[in-house]
N, CA, C and O atoms as a GROMACS GRO file, in nm:
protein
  412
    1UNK      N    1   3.533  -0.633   1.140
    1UNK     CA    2   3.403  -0.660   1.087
    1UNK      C    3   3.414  -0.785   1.000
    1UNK      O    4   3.512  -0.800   0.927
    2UNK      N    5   3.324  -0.868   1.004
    2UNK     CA    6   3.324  -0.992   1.000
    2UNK      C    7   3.241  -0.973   0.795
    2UNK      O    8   3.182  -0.879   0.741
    3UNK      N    9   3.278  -1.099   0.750
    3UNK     CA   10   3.255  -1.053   0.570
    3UNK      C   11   3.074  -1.083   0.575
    3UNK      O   12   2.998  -1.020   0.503
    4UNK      N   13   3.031  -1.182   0.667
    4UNK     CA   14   2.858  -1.200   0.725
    4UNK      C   15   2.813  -1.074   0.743
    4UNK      O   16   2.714  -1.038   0.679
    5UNK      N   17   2.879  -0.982   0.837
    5UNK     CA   18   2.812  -0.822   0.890
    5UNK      C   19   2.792  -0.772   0.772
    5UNK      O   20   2.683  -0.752   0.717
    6UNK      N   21   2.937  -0.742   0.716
    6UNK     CA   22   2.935  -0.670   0.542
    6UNK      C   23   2.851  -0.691   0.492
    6UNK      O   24   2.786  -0.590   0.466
    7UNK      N   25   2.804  -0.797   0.453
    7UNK     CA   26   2.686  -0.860   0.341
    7UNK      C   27   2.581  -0.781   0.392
    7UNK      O   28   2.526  -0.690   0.329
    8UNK      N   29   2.541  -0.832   0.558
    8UNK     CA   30   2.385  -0.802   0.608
    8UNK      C   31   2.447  -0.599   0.587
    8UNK      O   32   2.401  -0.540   0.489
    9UNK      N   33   2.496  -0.558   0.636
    9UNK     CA   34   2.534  -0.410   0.572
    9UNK      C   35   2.491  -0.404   0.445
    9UNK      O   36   2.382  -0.354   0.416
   10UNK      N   37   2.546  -0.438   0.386
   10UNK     CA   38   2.508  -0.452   0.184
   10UNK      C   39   2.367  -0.473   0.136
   10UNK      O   40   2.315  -0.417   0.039
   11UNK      N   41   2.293  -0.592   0.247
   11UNK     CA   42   2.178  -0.613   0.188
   11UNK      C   43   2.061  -0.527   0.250
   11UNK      O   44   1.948  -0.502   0.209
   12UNK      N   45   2.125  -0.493   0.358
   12UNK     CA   46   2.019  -0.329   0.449
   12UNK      C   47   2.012  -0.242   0.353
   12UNK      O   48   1.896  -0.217   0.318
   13UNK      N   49   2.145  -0.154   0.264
   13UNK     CA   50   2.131  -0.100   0.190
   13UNK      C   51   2.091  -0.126   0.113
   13UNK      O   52   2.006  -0.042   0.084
   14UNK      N   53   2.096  -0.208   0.038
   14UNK     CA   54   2.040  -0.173  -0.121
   14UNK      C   55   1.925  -0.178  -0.071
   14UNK      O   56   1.868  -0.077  -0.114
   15UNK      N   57   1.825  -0.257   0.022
   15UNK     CA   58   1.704  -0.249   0.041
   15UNK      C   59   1.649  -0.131   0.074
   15UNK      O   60   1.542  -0.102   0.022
   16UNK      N   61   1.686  -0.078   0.129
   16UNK     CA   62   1.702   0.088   0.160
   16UNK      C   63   1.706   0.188   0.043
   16UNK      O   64   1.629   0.283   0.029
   17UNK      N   65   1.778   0.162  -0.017
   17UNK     CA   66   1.790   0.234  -0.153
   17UNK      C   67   1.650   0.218  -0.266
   17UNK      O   68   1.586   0.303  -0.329
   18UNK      N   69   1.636   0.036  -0.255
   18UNK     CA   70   1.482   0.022  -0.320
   18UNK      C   71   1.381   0.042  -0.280
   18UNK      O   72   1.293   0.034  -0.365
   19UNK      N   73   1.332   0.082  -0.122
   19UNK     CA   74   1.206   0.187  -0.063
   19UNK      C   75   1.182   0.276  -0.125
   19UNK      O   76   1.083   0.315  -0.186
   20UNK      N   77   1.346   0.332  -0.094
   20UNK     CA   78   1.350   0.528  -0.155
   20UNK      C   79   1.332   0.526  -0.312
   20UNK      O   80   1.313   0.633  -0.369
   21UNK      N   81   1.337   0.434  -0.368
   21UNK     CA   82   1.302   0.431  -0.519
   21UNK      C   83   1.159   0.417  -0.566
   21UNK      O   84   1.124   0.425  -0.684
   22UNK      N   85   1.068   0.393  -0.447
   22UNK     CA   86   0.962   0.338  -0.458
   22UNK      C   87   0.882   0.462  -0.438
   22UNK      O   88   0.774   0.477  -0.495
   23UNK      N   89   0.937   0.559  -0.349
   23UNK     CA   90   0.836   0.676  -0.314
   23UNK      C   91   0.804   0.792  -0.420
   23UNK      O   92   0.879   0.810  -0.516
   24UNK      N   93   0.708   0.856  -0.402
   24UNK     CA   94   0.682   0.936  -0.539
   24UNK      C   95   0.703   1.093  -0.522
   24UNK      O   96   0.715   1.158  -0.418
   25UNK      N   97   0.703   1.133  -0.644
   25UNK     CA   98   0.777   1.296  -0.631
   25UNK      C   99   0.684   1.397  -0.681
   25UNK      O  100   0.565   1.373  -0.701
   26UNK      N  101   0.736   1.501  -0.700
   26UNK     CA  102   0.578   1.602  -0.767
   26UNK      C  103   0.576   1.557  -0.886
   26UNK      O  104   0.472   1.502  -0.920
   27UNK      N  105   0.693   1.565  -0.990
   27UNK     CA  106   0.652   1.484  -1.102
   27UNK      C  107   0.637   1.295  -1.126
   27UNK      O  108   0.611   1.243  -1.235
   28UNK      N  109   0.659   1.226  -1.005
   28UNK     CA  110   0.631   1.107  -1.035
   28UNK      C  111   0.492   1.057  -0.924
   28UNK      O  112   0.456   1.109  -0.819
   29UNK      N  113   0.438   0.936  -0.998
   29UNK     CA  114   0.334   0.893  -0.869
   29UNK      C  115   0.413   0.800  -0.804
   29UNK      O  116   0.514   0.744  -0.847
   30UNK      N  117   0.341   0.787  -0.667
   30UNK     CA  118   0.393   0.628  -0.570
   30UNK      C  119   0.299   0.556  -0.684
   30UNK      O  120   0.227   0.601  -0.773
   31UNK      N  121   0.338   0.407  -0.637
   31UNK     CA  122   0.245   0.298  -0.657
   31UNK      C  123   0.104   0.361  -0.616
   31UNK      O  124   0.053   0.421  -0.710
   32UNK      N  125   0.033   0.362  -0.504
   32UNK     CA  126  -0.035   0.412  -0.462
   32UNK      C  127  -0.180   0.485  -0.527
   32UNK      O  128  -0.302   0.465  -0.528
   33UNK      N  129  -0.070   0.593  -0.584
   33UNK     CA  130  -0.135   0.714  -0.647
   33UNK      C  131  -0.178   0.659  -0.813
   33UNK      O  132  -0.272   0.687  -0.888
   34UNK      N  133  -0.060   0.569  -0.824
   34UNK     CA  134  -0.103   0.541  -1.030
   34UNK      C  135  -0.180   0.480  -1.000
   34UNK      O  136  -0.262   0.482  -1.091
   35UNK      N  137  -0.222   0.400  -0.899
   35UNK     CA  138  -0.371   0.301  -0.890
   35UNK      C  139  -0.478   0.386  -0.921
   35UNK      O  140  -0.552   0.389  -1.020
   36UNK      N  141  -0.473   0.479  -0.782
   36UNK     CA  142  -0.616   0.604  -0.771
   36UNK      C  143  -0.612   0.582  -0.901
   36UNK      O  144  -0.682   0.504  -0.965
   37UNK      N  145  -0.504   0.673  -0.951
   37UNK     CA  146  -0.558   0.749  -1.083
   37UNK      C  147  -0.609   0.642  -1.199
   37UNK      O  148  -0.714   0.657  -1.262
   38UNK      N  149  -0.521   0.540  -1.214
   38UNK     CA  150  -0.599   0.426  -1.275
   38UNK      C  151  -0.739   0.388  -1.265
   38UNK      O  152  -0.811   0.354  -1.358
   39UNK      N  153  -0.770   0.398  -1.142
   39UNK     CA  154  -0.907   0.379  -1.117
   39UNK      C  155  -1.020   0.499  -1.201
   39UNK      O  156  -1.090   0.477  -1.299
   40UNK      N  157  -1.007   0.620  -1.126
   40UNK     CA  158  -1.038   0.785  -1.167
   40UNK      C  159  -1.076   0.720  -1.328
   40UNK      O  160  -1.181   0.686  -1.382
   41UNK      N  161  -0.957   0.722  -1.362
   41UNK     CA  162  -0.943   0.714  -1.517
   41UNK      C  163  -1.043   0.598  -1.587
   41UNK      O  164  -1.111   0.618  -1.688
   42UNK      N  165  -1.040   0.527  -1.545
   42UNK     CA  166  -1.148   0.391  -1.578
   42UNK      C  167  -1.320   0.481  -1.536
   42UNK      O  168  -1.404   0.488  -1.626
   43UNK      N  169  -1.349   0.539  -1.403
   43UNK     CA  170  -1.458   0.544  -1.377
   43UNK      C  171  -1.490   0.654  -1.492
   43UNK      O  172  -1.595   0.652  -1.556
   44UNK      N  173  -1.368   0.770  -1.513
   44UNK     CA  174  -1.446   0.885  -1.591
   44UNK      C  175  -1.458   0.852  -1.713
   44UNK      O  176  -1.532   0.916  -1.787
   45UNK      N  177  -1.377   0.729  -1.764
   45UNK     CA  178  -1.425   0.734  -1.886
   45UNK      C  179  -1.540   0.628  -1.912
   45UNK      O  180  -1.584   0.621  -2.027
   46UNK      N  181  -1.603   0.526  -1.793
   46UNK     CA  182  -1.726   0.492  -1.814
   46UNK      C  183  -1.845   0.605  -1.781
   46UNK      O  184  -1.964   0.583  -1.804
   47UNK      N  185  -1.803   0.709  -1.734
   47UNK     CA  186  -1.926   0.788  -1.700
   47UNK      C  187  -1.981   0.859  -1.857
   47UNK      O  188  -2.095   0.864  -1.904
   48UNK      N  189  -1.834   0.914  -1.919
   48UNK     CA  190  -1.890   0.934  -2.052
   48UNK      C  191  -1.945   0.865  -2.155
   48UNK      O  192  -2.039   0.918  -2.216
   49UNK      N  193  -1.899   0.734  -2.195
   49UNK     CA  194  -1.961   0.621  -2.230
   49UNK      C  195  -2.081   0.572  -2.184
   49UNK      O  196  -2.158   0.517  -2.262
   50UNK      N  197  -2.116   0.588  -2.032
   50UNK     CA  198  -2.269   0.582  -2.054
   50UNK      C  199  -2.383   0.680  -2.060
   50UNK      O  200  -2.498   0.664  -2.019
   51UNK      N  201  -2.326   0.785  -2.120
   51UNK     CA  202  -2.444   0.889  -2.141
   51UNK      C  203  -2.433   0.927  -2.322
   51UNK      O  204  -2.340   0.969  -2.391
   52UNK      N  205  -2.579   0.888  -2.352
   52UNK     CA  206  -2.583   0.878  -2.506
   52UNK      C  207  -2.562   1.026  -2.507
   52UNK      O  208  -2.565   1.026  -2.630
   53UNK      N  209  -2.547   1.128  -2.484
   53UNK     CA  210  -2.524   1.245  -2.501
   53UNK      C  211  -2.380   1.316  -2.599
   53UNK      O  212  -2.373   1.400  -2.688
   54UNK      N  213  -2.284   1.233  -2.528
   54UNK     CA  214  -2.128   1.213  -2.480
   54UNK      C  215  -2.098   1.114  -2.645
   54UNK      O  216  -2.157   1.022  -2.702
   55UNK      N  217  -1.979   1.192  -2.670
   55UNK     CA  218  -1.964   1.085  -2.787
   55UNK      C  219  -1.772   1.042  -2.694
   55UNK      O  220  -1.662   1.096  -2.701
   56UNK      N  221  -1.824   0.928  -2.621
   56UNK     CA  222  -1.731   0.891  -2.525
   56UNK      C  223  -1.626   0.776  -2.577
   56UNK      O  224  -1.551   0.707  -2.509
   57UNK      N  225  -1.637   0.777  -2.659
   57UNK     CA  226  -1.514   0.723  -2.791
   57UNK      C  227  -1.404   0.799  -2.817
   57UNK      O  228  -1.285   0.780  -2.791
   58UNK      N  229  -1.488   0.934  -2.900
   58UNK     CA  230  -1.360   1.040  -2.902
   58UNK      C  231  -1.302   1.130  -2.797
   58UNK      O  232  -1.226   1.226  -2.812
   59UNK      N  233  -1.356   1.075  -2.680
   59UNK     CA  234  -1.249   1.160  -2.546
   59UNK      C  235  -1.183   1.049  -2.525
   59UNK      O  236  -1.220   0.932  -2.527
   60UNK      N  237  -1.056   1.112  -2.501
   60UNK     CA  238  -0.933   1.068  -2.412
   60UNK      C  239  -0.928   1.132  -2.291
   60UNK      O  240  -0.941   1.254  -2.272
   61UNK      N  241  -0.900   1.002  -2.169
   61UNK     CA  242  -0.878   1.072  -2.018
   61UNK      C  243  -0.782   1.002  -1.955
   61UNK      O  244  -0.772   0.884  -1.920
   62UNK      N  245  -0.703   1.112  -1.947
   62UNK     CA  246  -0.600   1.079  -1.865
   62UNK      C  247  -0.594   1.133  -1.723
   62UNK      O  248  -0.657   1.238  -1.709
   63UNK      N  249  -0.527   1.081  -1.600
   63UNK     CA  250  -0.559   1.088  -1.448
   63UNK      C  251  -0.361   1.135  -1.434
   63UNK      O  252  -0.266   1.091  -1.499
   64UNK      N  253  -0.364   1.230  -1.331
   64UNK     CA  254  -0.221   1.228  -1.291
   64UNK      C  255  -0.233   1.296  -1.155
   64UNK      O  256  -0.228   1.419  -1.159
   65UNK      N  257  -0.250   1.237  -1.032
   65UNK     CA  258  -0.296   1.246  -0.921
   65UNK      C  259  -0.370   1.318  -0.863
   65UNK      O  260  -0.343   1.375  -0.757
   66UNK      N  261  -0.513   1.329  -0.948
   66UNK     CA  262  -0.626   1.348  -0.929
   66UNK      C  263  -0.696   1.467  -1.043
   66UNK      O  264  -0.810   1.516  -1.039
   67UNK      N  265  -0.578   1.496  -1.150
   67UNK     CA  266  -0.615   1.549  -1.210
   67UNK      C  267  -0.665   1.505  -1.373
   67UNK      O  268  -0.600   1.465  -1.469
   68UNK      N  269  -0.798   1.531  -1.355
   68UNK     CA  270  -0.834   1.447  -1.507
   68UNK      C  271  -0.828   1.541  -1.628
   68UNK      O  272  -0.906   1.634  -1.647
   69UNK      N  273  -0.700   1.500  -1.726
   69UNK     CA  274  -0.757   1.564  -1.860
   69UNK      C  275  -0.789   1.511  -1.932
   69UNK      O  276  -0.750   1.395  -1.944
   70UNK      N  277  -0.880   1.568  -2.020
   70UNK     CA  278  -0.976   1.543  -2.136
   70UNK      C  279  -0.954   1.609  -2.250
   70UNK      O  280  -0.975   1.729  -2.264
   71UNK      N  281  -0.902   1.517  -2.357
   71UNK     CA  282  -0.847   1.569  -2.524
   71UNK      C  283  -0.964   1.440  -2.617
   71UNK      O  284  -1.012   1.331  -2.586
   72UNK      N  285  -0.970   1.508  -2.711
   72UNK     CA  286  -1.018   1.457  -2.851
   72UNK      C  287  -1.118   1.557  -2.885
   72UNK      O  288  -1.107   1.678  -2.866
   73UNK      N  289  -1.235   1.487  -2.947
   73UNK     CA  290  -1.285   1.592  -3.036
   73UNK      C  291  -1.421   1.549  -3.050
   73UNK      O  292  -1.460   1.440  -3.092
   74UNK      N  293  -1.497   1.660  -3.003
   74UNK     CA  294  -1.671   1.669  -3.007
   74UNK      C  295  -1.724   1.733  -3.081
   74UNK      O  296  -1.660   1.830  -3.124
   75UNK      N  297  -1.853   1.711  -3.128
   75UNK     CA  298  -1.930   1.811  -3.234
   75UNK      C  299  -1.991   1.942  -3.185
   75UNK      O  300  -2.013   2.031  -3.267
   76UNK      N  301  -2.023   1.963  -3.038
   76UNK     CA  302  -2.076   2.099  -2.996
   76UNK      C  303  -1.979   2.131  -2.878
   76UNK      O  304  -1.886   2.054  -2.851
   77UNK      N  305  -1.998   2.227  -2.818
   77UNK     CA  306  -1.985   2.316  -2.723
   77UNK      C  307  -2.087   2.256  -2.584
   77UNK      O  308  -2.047   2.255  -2.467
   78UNK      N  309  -2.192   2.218  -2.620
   78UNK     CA  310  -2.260   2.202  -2.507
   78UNK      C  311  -2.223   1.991  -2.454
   78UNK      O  312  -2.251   1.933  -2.349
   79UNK      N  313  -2.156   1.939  -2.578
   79UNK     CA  314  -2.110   1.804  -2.562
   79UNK      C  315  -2.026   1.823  -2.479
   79UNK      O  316  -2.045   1.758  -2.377
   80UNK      N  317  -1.885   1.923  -2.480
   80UNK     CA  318  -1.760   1.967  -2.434
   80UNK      C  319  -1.794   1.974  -2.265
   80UNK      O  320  -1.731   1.908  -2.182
   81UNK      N  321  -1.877   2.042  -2.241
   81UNK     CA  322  -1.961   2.122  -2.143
   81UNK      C  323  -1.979   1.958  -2.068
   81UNK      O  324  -1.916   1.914  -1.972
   82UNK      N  325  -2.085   1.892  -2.146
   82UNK     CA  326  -2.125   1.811  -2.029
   82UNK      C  327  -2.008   1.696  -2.036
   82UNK      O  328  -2.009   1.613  -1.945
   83UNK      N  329  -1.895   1.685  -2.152
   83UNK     CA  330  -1.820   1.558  -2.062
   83UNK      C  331  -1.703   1.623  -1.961
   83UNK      O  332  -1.608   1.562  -1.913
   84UNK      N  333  -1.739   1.774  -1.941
   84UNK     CA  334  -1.632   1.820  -1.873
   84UNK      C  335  -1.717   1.825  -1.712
   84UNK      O  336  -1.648   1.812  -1.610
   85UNK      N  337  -1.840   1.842  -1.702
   85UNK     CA  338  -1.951   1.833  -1.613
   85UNK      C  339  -1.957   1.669  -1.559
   85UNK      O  340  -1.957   1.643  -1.439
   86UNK      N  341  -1.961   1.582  -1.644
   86UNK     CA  342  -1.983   1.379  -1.592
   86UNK      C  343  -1.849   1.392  -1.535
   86UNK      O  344  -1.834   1.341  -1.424
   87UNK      N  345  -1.722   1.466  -1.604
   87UNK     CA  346  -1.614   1.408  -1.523
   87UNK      C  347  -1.595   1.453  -1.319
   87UNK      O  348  -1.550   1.401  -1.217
   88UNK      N  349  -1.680   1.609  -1.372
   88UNK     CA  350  -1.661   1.626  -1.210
   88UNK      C  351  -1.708   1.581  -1.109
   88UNK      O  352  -1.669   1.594  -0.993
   89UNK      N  353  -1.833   1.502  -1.167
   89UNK     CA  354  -1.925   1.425  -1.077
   89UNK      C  355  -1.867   1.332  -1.033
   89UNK      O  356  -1.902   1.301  -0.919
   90UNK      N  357  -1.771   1.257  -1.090
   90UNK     CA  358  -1.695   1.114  -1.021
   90UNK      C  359  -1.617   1.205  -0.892
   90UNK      O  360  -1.567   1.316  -0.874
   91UNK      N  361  -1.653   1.026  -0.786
   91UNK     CA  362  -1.575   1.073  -0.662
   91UNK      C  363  -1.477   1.078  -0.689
   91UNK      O  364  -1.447   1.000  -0.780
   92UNK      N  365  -1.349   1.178  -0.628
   92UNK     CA  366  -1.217   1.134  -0.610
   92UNK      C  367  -1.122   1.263  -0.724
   92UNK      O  368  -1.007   1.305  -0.723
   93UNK      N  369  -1.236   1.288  -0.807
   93UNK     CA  370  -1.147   1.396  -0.936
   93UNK      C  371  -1.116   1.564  -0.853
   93UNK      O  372  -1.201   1.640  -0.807
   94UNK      N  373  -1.001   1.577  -0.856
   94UNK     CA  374  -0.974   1.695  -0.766
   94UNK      C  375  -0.994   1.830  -0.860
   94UNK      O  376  -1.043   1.934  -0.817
   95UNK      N  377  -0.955   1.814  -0.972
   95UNK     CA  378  -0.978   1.926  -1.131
   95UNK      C  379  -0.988   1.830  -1.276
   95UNK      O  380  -0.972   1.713  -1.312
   96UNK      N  381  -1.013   1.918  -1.313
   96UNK     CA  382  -1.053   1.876  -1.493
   96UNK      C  383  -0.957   1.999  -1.609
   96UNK      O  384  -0.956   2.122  -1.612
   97UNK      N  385  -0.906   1.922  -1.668
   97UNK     CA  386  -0.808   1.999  -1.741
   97UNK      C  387  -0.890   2.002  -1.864
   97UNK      O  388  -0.958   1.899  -1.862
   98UNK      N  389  -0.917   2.081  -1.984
   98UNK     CA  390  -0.984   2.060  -2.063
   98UNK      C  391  -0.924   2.063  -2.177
   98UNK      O  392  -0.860   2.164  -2.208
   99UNK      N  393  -0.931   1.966  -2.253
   99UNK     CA  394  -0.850   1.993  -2.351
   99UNK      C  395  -0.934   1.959  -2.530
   99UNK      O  396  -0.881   1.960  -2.642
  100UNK      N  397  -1.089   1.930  -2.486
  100UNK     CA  398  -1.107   1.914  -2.560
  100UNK      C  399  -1.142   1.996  -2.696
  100UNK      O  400  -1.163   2.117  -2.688
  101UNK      N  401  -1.147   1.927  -2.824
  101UNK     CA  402  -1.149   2.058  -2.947
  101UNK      C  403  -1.317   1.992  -2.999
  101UNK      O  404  -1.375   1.888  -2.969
  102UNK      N  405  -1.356   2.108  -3.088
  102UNK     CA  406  -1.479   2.129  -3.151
  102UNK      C  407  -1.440   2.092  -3.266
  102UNK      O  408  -1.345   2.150  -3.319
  103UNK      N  409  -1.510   1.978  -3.333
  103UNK     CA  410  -1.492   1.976  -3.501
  103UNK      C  411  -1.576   2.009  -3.570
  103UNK      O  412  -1.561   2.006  -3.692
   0.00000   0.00000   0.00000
């Protein structure tokens, strides 16, 4: 085997090795998936922000392949209710984790 083959051997692999590094696991996303959820995450938190209802400041939303949770802190029960309601309405949200608290 010629030290040219070796190399192109060497450089198959590692390239090979950096695919399989690229694909995603139950606890990690592909590329792919952190987009969606990037996206998800941008739309649900303009949906709360545009409803004067929603005090869409103090939610936090986070996306982890299709699942949106929602932490911070609202003044009622029926606020809780509807930013947990705007989030399901966006296309693409598979569940809603709720995490938000009442102050």
């Amino acid at each position: 085997m010629t030290i040219r083959k070796l190399g192109q051997m060497l450089l198959a692999f590692t390239l090979t090795l950096m695919l399989a590094a690229c694909a995603g696991s139950a606890k990690q996303e592909s590329t792919g998936e952190y987009i969606d959820d990037t996206v998800l995450t941008s739309r649900v938190k303009s949906a709360l922000l545009n409803d004067p209802n929603v005090s869409g400041l103090s939610i936090n939303v986070e996306t982890f392949k299709g699942t949106v949770q929602l932490s911070g802190f609202v003044k009622t029960v029926a606020e809780r209710n509807l930013a947990v309601k705007l989030s399901r309405a966006v296309p693409g949200v598979r569940q809603v984790k709720n995490d938000i608290l009442i102050r």
